[in-house]
N, C-alpha and C positions, 0 to 999 in steps of 0.2 A: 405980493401975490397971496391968493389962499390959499390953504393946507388941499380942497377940495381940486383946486385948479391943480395943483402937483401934483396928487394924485393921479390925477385922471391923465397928466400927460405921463406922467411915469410905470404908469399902466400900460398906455401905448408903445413906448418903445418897449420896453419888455415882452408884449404879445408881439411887435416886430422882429425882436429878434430870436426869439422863440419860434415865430413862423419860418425864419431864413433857416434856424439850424435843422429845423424837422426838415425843411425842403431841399438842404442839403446832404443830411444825411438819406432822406429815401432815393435820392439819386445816386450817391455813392452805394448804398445797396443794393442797387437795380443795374447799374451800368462799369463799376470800377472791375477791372482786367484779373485784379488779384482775387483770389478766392476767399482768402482771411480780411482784405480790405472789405470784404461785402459780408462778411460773417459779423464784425466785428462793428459795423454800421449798422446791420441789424439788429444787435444785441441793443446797443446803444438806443436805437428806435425803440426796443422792446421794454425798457425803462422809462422813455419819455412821453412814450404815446401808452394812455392804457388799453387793455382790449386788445392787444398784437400779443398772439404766441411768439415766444421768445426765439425759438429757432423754426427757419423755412427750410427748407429740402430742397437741392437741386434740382431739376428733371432728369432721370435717369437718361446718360448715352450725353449729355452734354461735354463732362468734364471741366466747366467753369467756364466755358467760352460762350458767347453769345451769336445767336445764332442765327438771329436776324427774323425768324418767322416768328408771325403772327400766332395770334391763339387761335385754337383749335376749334373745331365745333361737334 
C-alpha cells in the first residue's frame, strides 16, 4: 500500500472518532441528570471544539433538571 493511501484512511478514522466523541460529549452536556456530569462535559467540549466559552450558565429557577420546554421567543 502507499504511504498516501494510509494516510488518507487514517485520516478518516480519526475525524470518525473525533466526530463520535464531540457528539457524545454535547449530549452528555445537554441531557445527563448530574449537574457536574454536564459541567464537566462542557469543559471538555471547551477544549476540543475551538470558539466554545468554556463555561455555560444554567437558566435561572431550573436547578439542573430538565425541563422539557422549548425555547422561547
Amino acid at each position: 500500500m502507499s504511504i498516501g493511501l494510509l494516510s488518507t484512511i487514517a485520516s478518516t478514522v480519526v475525524a470518525a472518532f473525533y466526530g463520535g466523541t464531540v457528539s457524545v460529549l454535547a449530549l452528555t452536556a445537554t441531557f445527563a441528570r448530574r449537574r457536574t456530569l454536564r459541567r464537566e462535559a462542557r469543559s471538555t467540549l471547551a477544549l476540543l471544539v475551538p470558539g466554545r466559552p468554556e463555561e455555560f450558565r444554567e437558566p435561572s429557577g431550573t436547578r439542573g433538571r430538565f425541563t422539557g420546554a422549548g425555547p422561547t421567543e
